[in-house]
C-alpha positions in Angstrom: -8.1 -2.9 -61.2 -4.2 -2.3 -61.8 -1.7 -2.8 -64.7 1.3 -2.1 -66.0 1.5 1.0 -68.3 2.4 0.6 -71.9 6.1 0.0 -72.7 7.3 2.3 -75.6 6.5 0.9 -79.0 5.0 0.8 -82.3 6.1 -0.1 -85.8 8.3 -1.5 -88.0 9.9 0.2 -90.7 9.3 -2.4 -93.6 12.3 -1.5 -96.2 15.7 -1.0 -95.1 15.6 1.3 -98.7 15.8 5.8 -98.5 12.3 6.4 -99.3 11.5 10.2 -98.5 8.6 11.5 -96.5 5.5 9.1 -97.4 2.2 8.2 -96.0 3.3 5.1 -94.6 1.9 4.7 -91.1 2.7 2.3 -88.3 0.5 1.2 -85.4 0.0 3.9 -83.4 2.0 4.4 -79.9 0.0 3.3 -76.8 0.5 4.9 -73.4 -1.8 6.3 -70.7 -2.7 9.6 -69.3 -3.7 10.7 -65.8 -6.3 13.1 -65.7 -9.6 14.4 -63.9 -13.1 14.3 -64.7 -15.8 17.1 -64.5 -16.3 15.4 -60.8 -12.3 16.2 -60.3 -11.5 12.3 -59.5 -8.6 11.2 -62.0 -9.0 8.6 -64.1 -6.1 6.9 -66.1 -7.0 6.5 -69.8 -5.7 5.1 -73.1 -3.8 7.4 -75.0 -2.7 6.4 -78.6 -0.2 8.3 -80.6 -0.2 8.4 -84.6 3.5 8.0 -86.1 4.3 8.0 -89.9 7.5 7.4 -92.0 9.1 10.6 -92.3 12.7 11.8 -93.4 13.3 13.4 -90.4 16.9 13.3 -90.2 18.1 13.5 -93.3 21.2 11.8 -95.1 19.5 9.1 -92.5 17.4 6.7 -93.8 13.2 7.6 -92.7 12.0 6.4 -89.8 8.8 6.8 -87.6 7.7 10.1 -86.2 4.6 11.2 -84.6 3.6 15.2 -84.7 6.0 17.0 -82.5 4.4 18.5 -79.7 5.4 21.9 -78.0 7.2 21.9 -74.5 8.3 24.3 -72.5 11.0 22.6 -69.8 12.6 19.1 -69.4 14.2 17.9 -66.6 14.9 14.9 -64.1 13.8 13.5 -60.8 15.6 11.2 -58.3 13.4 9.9 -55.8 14.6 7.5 -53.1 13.1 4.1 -52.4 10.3 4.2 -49.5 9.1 7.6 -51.3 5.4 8.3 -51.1 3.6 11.2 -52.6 0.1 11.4 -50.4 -3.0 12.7 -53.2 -2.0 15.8 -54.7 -2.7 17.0 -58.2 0.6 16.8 -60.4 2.5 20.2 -60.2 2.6 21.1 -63.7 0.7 19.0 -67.2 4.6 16.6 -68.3 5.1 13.5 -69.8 6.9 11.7 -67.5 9.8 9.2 -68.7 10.9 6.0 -66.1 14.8 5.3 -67.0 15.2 3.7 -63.8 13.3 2.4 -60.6 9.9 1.4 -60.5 6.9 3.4 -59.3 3.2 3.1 -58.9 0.6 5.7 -59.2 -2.9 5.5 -57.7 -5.6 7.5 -59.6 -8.1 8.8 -57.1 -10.8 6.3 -58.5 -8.6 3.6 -56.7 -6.9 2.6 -59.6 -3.3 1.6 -59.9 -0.5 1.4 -62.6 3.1 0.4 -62.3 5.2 2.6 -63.9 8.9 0.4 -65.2 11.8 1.6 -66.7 10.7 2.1 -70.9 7.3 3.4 -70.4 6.3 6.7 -70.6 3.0 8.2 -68.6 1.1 11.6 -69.0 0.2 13.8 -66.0 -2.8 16.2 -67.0 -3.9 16.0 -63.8 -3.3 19.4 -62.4 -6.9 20.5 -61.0 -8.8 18.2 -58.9 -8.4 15.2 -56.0 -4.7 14.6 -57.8 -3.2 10.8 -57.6 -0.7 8.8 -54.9 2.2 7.8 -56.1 5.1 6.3 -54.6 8.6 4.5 -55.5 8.3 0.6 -55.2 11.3 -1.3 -54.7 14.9 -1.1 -53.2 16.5 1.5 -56.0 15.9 4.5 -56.7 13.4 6.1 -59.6 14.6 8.0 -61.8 12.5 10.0 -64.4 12.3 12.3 -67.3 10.0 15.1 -67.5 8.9 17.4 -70.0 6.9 20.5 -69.2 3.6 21.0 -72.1 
């Protein structure tokens, strides 16, 4: 079975008015994660994100935010088109971030996702048989990762 993974998304502020921090949640953010089972085969699964109206950036007016994670690093990659990664476990546990380029990863369950510019995927797959992934397309991909 393959897909496409989950754009970026979630709510809609309702008022346009300055409310301050509130209960008010959204729909959750949906993306997927990449990571191994007790077996060590990777799996993608559903991952959903809680966000609530907060005044996060204050005189601006609330928005959503989900709980802000720790991360250690960020940084980008460039690969070129033709690019293929032959199963390995990912290097580090990142969210990865596709600003440009397409890709597609290959869980080692024989799964695939494409992976477009706006969608966001998490590697936790550091121990085990790993994933394939490679850069589909004539352009490059170019991605945004942040170390957990």
């Amino acid at each position: 079975m393959g897909g496409e993974i989950g754009i970026l998304g979630g709510g809609q502020i309702g008022s346009r008015g300055r409310e301050r921090d509130s209960v008010v949640m959204a729909g959750p953010l949906n993306f997927v994660r990449l990571r191994p089972d007790t077996n060590d085969a990777s799996h993608f699964e559903p991952l959903s994100i809680d966000i609530v109206r907060k005044d996060f950036a204050p005189p601006a007016t609330p928005f959503f935010v989900s709980e802000l994670a720790p991360a250690s690093h960020c940084g980008f990659l460039k690969l070129p088109p033709g690019w293929v990664g032959d199963t390995h476990p990912s290097p580090i546990r990142m969210w990865v971030f596709f600003l440009s380029g397409e890709m597609e990863f290959e869980a080692s369950d024989g799964e695939r996702r494409k992976c477009v510019p706006g969608t966001a995927l998490l590697l936790e797959d550091t121990t085990g048989d790993g994933h394939k992934s490679r850069v589909v397309g004539d352009a490059d991909a170019l991605l945004a990762v942040v170390r957990l």
